[in-house]
C-alpha positions as CSV (number, residue, x, y, z in Angstrom):
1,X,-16.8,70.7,87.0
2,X,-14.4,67.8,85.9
3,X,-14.4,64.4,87.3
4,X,-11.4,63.1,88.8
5,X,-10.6,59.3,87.1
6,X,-10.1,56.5,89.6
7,X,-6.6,55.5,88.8
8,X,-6.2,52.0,88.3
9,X,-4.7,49.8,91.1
10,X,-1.0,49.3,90.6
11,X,-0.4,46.0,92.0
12,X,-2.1,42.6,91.8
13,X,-2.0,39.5,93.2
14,X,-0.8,36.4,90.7
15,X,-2.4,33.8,92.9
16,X,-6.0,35.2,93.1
17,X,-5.9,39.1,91.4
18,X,-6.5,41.0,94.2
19,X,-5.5,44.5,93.3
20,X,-4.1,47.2,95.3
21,X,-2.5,50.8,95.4
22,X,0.1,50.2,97.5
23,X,2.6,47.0,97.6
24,X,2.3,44.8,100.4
25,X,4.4,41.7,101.3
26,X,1.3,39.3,102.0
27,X,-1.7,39.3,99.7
28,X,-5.0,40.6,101.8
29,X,-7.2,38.2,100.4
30,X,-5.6,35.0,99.9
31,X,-2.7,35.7,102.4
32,X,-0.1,33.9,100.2
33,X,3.5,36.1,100.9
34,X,5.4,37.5,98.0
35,X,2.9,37.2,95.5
36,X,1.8,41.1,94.9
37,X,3.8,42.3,91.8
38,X,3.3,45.5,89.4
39,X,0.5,45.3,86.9
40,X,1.8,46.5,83.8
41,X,-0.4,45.0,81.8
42,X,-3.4,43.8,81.4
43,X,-4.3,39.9,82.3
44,X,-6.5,37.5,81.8
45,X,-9.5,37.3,79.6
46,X,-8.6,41.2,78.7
47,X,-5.6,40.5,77.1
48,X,-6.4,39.7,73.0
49,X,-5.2,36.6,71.7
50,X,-5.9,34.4,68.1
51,X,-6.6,31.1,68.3
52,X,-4.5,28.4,67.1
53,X,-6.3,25.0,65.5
54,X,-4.7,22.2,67.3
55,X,-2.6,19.3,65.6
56,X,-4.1,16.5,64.5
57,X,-2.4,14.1,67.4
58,X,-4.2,16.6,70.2
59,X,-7.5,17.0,68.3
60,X,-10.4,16.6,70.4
61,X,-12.1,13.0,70.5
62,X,-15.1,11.3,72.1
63,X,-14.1,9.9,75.8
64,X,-15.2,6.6,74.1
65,X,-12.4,6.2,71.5
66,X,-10.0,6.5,74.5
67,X,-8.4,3.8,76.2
68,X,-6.0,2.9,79.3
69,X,-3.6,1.2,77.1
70,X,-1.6,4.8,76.2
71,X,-0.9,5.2,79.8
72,X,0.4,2.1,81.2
73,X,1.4,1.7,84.5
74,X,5.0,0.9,85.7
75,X,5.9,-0.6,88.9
76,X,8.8,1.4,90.5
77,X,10.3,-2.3,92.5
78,X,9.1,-0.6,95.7
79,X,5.8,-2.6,96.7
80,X,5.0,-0.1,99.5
81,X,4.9,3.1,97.4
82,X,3.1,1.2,94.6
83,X,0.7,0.7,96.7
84,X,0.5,4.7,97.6
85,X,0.4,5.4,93.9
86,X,-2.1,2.6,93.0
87,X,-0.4,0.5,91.1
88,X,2.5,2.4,89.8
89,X,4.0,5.4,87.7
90,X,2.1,6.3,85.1
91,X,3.7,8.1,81.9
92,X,3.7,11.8,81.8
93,X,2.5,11.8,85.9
94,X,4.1,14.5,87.9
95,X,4.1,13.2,92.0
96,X,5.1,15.7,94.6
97,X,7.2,13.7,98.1
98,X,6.8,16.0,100.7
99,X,7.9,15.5,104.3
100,X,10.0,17.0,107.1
101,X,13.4,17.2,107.1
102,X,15.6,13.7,107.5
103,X,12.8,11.8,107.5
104,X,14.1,9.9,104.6
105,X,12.9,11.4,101.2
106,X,16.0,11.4,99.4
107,X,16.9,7.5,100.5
108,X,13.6,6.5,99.9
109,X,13.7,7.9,95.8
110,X,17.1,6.8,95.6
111,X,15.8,3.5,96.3
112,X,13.3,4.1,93.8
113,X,15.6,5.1,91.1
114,X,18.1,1.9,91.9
115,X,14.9,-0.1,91.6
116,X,13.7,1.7,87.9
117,X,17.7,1.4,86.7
118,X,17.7,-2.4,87.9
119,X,14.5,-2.6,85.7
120,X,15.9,-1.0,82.4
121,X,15.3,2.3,82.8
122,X,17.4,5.1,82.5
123,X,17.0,7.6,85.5
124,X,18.3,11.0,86.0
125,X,18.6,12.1,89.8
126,X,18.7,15.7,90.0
127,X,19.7,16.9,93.2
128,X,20.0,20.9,93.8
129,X,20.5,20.2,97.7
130,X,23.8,17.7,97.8
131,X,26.8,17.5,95.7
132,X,26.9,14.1,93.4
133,X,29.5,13.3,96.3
134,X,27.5,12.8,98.6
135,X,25.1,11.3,96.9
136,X,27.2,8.4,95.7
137,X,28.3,8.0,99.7
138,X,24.8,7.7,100.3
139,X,24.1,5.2,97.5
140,X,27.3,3.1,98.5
141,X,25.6,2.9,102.1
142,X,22.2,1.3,100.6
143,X,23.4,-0.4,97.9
144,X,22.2,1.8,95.0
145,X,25.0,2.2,92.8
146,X,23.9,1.0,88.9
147,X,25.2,2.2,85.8
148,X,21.9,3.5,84.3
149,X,21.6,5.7,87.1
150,X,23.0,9.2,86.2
151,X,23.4,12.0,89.4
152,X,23.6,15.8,88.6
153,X,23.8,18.4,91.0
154,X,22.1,21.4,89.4
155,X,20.4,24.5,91.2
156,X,19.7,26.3,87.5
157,X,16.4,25.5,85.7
158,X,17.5,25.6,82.3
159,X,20.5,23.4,82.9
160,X,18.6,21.1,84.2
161,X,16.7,20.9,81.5
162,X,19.5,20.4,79.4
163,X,20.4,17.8,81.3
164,X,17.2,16.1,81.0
165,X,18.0,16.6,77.0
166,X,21.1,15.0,76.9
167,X,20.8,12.0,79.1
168,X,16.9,11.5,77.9
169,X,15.8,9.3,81.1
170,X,12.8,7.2,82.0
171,X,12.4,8.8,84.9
172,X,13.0,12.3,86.7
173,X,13.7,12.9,90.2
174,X,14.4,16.5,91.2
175,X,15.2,16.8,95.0
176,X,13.9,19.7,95.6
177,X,11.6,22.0,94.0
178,X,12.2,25.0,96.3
179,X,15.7,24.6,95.9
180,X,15.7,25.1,91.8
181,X,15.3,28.7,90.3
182,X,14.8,29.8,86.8
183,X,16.1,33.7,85.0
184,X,13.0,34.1,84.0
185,X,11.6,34.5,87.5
186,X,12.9,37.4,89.7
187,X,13.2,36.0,93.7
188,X,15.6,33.9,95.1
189,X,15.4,29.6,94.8
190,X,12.2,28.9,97.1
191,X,10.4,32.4,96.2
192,X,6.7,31.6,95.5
193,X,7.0,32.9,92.0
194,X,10.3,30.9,91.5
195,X,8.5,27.7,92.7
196,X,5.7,28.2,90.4
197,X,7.7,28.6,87.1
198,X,9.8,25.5,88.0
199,X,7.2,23.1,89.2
200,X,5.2,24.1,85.8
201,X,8.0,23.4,83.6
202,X,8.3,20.2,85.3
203,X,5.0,19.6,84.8
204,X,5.1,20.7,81.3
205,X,8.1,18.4,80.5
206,X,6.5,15.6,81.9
207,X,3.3,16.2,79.8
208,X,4.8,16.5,76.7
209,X,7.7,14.0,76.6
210,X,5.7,11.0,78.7
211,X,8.1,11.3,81.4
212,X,7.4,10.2,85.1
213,X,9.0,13.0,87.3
214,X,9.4,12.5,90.7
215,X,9.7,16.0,92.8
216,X,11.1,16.6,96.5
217,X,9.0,19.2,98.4
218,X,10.0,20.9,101.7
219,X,7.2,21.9,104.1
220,X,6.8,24.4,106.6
221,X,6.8,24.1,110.2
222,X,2.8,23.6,110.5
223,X,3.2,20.4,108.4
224,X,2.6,21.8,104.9
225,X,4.0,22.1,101.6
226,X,6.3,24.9,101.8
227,X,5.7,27.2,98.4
228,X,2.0,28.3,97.2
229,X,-0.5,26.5,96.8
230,X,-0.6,26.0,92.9
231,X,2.3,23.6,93.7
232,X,-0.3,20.7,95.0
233,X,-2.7,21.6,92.2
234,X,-0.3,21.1,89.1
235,X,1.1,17.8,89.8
236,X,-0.6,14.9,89.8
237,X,0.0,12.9,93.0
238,X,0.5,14.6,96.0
239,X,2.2,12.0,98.6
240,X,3.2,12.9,102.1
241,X,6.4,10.6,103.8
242,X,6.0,11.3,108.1
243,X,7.7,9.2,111.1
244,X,8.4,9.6,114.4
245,X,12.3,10.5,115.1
246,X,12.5,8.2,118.2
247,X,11.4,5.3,116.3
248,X,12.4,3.8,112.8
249,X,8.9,3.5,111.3
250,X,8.0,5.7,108.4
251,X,5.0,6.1,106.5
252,X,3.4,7.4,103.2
253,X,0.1,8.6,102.8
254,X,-1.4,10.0,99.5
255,X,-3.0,13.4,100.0
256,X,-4.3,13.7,96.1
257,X,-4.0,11.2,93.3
258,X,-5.6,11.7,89.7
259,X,-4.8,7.8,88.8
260,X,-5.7,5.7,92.1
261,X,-6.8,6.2,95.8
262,X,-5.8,8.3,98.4
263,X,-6.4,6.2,101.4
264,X,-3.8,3.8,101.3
265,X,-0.8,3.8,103.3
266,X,2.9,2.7,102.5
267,X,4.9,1.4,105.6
268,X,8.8,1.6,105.8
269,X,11.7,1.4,108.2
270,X,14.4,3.1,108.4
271,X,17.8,0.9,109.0
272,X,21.5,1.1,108.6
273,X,21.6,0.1,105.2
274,X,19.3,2.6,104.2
275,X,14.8,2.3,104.2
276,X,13.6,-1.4,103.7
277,X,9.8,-2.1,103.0
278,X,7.4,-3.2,105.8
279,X,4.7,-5.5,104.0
280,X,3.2,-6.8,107.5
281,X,4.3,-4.2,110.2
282,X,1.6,-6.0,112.7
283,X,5.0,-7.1,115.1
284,X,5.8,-3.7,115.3
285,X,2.7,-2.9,117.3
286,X,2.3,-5.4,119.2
287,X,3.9,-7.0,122.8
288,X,5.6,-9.7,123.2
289,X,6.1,-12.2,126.5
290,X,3.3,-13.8,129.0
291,X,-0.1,-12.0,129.3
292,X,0.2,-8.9,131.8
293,X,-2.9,-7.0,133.3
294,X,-3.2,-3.6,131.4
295,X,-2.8,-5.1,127.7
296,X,-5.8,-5.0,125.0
297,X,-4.9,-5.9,121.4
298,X,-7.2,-3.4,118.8
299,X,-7.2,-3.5,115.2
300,X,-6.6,0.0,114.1
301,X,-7.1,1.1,110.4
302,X,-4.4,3.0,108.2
303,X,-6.1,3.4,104.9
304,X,-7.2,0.6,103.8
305,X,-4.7,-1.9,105.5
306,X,-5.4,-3.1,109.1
307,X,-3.0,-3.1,111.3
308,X,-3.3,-5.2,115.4
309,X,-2.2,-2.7,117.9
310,X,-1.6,-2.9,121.5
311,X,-2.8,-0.5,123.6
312,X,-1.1,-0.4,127.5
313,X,-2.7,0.9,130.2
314,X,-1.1,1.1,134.1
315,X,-3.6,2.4,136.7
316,X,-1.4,3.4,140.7
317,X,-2.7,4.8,143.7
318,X,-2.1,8.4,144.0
319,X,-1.9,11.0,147.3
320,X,-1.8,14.0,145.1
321,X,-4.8,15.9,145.0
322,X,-4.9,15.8,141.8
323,X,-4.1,12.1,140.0
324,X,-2.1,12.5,137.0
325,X,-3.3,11.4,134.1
326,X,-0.5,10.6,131.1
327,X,-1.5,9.4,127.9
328,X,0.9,8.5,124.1
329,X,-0.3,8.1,121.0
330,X,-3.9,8.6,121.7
331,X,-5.9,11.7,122.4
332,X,-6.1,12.8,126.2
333,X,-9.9,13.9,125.6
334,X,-10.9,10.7,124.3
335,X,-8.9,8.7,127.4
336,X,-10.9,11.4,130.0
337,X,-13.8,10.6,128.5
338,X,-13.3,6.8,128.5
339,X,-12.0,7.1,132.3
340,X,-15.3,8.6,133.0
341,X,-17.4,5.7,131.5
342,X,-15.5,3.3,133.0
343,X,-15.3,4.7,136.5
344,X,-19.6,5.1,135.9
345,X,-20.5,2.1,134.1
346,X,-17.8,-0.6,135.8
347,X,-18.2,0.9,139.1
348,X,-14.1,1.2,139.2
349,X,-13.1,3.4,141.6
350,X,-10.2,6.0,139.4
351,X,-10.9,9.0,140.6
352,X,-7.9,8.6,143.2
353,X,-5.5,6.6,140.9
354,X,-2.4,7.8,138.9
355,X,-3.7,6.3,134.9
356,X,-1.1,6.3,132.1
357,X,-2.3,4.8,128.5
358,X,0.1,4.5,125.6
359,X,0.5,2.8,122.6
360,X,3.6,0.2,121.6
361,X,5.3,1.0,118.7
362,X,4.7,5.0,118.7
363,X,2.1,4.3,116.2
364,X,-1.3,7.5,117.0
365,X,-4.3,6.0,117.1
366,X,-7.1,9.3,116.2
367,X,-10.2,6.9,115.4
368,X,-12.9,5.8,117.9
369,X,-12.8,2.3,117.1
370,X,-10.4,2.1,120.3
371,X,-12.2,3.0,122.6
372,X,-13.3,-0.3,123.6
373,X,-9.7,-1.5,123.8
374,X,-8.9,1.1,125.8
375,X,-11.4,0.8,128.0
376,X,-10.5,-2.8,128.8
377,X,-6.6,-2.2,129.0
378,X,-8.0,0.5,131.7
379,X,-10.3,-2.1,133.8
380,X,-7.7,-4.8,133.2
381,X,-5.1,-2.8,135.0
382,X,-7.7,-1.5,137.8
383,X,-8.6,-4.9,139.1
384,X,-4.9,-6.5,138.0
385,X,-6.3,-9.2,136.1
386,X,-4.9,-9.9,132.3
387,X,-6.6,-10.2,129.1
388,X,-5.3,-13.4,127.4
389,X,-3.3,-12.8,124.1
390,X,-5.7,-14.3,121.8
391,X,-8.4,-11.2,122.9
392,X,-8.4,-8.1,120.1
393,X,-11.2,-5.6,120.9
394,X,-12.8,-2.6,118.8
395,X,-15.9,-0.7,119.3
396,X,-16.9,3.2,119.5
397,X,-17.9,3.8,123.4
398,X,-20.8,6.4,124.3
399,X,-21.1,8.4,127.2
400,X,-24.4,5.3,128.5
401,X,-21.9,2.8,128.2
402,X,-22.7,1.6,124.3
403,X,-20.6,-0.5,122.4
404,X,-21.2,0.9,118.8
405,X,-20.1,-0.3,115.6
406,X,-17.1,0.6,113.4
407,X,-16.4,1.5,110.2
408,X,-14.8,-1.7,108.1
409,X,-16.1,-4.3,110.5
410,X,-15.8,-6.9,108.4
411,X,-11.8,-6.1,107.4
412,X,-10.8,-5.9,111.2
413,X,-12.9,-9.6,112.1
414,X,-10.8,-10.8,108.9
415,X,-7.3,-9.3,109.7
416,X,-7.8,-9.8,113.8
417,X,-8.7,-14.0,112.4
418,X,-5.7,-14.0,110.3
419,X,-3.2,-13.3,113.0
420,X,-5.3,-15.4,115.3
421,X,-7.4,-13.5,117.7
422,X,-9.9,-16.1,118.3
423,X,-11.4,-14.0,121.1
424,X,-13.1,-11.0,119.2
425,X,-14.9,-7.9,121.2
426,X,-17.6,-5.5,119.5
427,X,-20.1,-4.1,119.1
428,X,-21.9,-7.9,119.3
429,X,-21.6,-7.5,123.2
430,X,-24.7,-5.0,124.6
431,X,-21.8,-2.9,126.7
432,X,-19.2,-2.1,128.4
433,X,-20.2,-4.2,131.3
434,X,-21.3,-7.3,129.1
435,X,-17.8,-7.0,127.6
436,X,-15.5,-6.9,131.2
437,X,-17.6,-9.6,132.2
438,X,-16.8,-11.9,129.2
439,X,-12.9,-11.3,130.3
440,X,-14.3,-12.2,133.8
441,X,-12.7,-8.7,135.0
442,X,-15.8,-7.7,136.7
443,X,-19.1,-9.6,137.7
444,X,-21.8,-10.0,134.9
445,X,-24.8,-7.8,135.4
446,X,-28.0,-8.9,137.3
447,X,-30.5,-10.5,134.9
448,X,-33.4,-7.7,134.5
């Protein structure tokens, strides 16, 4: 009796080759949307192929004949994102600005490309979103008009790469990626395949011509870049530019970056005349005025930079069975948890009081180093007695009432003595207690 042949799966997956009979719209194994096509052929390792001996510039040689000199860095005039990059652009590098929509992406390469044109360099602004109309309105505004500065509006991959061989610039800005298709690619502008083939030609034209290019990437309503996922692994910096709408601060964090760290942090603002950098952005945190009861100072960290914060705290009788407790810019578990130390340890009756605990400047505080200066903010306001301006505080607080140590102790003592907190509070004091009664909030503890 015959066998009946299994009949080979006619679908796959181009992220991760999952196979299937029947086409689906989301891959079933690594869920990325529109990425099942028809296998027609045969891919991979299958498929035959005859090697080709490279050229004798990209022959193979020992790691030690290398050096850093081929791949210089450039400063882009923007000190903040220099610092996000480490240092600079560095030839060939491909970096990928992702970030929410109007939170200043295009101003903020627009400055960077009237910074690289001031320098020398020509640049070539691609932008597939706005006409060059409005992009010249918007370069009037922050003063980024230059005559090395060339604007295209192009949606078309292969003009824009025409472009790119006509005007021959220093550097490359596409704004944005999801925006550009390519013929070759079937799917609209933004379709995963169509992102793929146009940030790897990108890429590829970077590589081979030495060509920083910049590249604009949307995200998706959960925070992430918008497209599949090969996007963040072909370029070679991955920077993320987030900011609260109700304030003016902005900031930009590496997520991945093959030539420098990923845990420093660029601060900006967002003015009239366009974004301007923020080398020290410690006033932005902080109070100003005579010392009020509910106010601790902390030194918060932000990559590698430290930044003072003030923490406000404002603690009211309440007749509602159950006090409200608000809290902005830090986590409501944390402050519950806090609340409960302080209402054990300090012997400070909350449990029928209204607490509210926020942060000046809308800047989120995640780390546990504040929980000591939210702690005191909390007692401070209780008992209606101020902490003087010259106090900072930082320490982790466990459940017994602990002061533990913090990460980069010794960077928060220097930036807290720098700005002139002569009064520092860590994890040198035994507790929570030992600590309120340094600030003479409550009585010191009974000698054992």
């Amino acid at each position: 009796m015959a066998t009946r042949r299994a009949a080979a799966a006619p679908y796959r997956c181009t992220e991760c080759g999952w196979t299937t009979v029947k086409w689906a719209g989301r891959c079933g194994e690594c869920q990325q949307w529109g990425t099942v096509v028809e296998a027609t052929a045969q891919t991979g390792v299958m498929r035959g192929f005859t090697p080709i001996t490279p050229i004798a510039e990209r022959a193979a040689r020992p790691i030690t004949e290398l050096t850093t000199a081929e791949a210089p860095r450039r400063a882009t005039g923007v000190g903040e994102f220099d610092r996000v990059l480490g240092g600079g652009l560095v030839p060939g590098a491909a970096v990928l600005l992702s970030g929410e929509p109007g939170v200043g992406k295009s101003t903020l390469l627009l400055e960077v490309a009237a910074r690289a044109a001031h320098d020398g360099y020509r640049v070539l602004y691609v932008s597939a979103e706005e006409s060059t109309a409005q992009v010249r309105l918007r370069a009037e505004r922050t003063g980024a008009l230059h005559d090395e500065l060339f604007l295209a509006s192009e949606t078309d991959l292969a003009t824009l790469v025409g472009h790119v061989d006509e005007v021959r610039p220093g550097l490359l800005i596409v704004d944005s990626v999801q925006t550009v298709s390519s013929a070759l690619s079937e799917g609209l502008a933004g379709h995963p395949s169509q992102v793929r083939e146009v940030a790897a030609t990108l890429v590829r034209i970077a590589k081979e011509r030495s060509l920083p290019v910049l590249i604009v990437g949307h995200v998706t309503k959960d925070g992430q870049v918008a497209g599949p996922r090969l996007l963040e692994h072909l370029v070679d910096v991955v920077c993320h530019f987030e900011g609260d709408r109700q304030t003016s601060l902005r900031f930009v964090r590496a997520l991945k970056n093959r030539f420098g760290p990923t845990d420093e942090v660029g601060c900006f603002e967002m003015t009239g005349d366009g974004i301007s950098e923020v080398p020290d952005p410690s006033s932005l945190f902080l109070g100003t005025g005579t010392p009020v009861s509910g106010t601790c100072v902390t030194v918060a960290l932000e990559g590698r930079r430290a930044l003072p914060v003030e923490i406000q705290a404002l603690v009211v009788p309440s007749t509602a069975p159950n006090p409200r407790r608000v809290v902005n810019g830090v986590e409501s578990s944390r402050v519950a948890m806090i609340l409960a130390v302080v209402e054990r340890r300090a012997r400070l009756r909350l449990s029928e009081c209204d607490v509210y605990v926020s942060t000046v400047g809308g800047v989120k505080l995640s780390e546990p180093a504040a929980d000591l200066a939210i702690a005191l903010a909390i007692a401070s306001a209780a008992t209606d007695r101020p902490i003087p301006h010259t106090v900072a505080a930082f320490g982790e607080l466990s459940l017994t009432g602990e002061v533990r140590a913090v990460a980069q102790l010794a960077q928060r003592r220097s930036e807290a003595g720098r700005l002139g907190y002569a009064g520092l509070i860590d994890a040198s004091v035994a507790d929570l207690t030992a600590a309120l009664a340094r600030l003479h909030i409550v009585a010191a503890p009974p000698a054992r």
